[in-house]
C-alpha positions as MATLAB code, in Angstrom:
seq = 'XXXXXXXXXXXXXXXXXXXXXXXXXXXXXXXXXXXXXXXXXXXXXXXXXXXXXXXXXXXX';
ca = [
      12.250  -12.859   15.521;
      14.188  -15.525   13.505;
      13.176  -17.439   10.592;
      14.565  -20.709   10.343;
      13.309  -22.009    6.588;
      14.365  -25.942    6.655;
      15.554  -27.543    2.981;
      15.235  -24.381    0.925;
      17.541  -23.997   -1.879;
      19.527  -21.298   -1.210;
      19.043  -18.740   -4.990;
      21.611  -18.285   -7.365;
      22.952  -14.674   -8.494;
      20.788  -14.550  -11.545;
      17.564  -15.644  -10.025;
      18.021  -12.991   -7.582;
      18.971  -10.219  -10.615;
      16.042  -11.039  -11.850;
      14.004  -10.279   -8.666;
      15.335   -7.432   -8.511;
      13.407   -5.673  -10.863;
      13.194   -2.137   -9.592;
      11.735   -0.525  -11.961;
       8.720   -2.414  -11.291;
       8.653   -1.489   -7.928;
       8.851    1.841   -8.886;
       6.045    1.546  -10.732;
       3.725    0.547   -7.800;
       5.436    2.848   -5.552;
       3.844    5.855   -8.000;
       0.424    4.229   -8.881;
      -0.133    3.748   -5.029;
       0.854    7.468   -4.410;
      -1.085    8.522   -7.310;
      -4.592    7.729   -5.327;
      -4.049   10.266   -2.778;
      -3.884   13.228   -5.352;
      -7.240   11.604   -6.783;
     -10.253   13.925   -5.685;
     -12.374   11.074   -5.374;
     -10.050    9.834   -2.569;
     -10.707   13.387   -0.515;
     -14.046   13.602   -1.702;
     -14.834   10.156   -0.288;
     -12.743   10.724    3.188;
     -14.430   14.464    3.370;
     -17.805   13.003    2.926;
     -17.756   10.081    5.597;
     -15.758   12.253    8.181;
     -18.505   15.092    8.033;
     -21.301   12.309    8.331;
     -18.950   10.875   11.366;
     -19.457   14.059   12.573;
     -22.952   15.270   12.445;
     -24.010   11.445   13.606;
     -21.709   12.206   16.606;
     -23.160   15.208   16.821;
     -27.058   14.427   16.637;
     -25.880   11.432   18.958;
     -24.208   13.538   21.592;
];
């Protein structure tokens, strides 16, 4: 798929060094990774999984 953007300014090199802020993404790349070692996370997914299964259960 192509993207044709019509009358866009095409960016300078500094406005694109300062997207480029990797550190930031970084950042988000850890805090995002940092909610599966959360127990709440498992706790949550354990819990609904084992009601998925005794309601298919009881169902079935």
């Amino acid at each position: 798929m192509i993207k044709i953007i019509v009358d866009r300014k095409e960016p300078d090199s500094h406005s694109i060094k300062n997207r480029q802020d990797f550190q930031k993404v970084l950042k988000m790349y850890e805090k995002q990774i940092r909610l599966f070692y959360n127990p709440w996370f498992y706790g949550a997914v354990g819990f609904s999984s084992l009601l998925l299964f005794l309601l298919n259960y009881v169902i079935i």
